[in-house]
N, C-alpha and C positions, 0 to 999 in steps of 0.2 A: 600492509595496506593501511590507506589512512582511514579514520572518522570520516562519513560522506553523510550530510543532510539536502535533503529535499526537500521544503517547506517541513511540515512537521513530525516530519521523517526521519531518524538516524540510523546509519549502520554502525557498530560500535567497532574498535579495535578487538574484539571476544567473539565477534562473528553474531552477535544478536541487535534486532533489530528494537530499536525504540519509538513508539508515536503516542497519541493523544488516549489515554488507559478505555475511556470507556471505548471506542473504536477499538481497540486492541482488544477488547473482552468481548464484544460483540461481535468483530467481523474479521479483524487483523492476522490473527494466528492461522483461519480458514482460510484466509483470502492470500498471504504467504505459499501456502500448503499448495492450492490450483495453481499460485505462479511456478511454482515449483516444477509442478507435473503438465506443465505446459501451456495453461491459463490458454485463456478467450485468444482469437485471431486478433484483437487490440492489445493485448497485454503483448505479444508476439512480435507487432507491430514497435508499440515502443519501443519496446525490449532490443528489437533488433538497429533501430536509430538510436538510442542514447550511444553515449559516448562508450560505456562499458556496463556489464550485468547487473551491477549491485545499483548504479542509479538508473537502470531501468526499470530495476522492480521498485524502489525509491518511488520513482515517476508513477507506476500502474498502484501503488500504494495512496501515495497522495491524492490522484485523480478519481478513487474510488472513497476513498474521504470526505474530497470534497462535495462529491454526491452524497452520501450519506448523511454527512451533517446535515446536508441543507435539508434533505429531506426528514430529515430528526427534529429542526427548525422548525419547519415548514407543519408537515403535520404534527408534534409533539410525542413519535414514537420511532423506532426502526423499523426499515422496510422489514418484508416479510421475503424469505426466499429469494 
């Protein structure tokens, strides 16, 4: 399998995934973990239109990202729960 990036997303050749450290400390490792075990009816969703598994969860990755940032932006903290 090759390297697959999704905006700032990678899946490595080693089978680990890479993105932006403090997202990954904060939410990323948990947020892998429910995709894993069958994530939201959205994640499902993607998941089942991407091209293939690994940029689906790539995809439900970065989209939960991008909310997060903003809202890390936006109020000066990470959401809660």
């Amino acid at each position: 399998m090759e390297r697959k990036t999704v905006g700032r997303f990678s899946f490595n050749l080693d089978g680990t995934i890479d993105g932006p450290a403090d997202y990954m400390k904060a939410e990323g490792i948990a947020r892998i973990r429910r995709i894993e075990q069958g994530g939201s009816e959205a994640d499902r969703r993607i998941i089942a239109n991407a091209p293939d598994f690994i940029t689906g969860i790539l995809i439900c990755l970065q989209t939960d990202y991008a909310a997060w940032a903003g809202y890390t932006a936006t109020f000066g903290r990470a959401p809660r729960g």
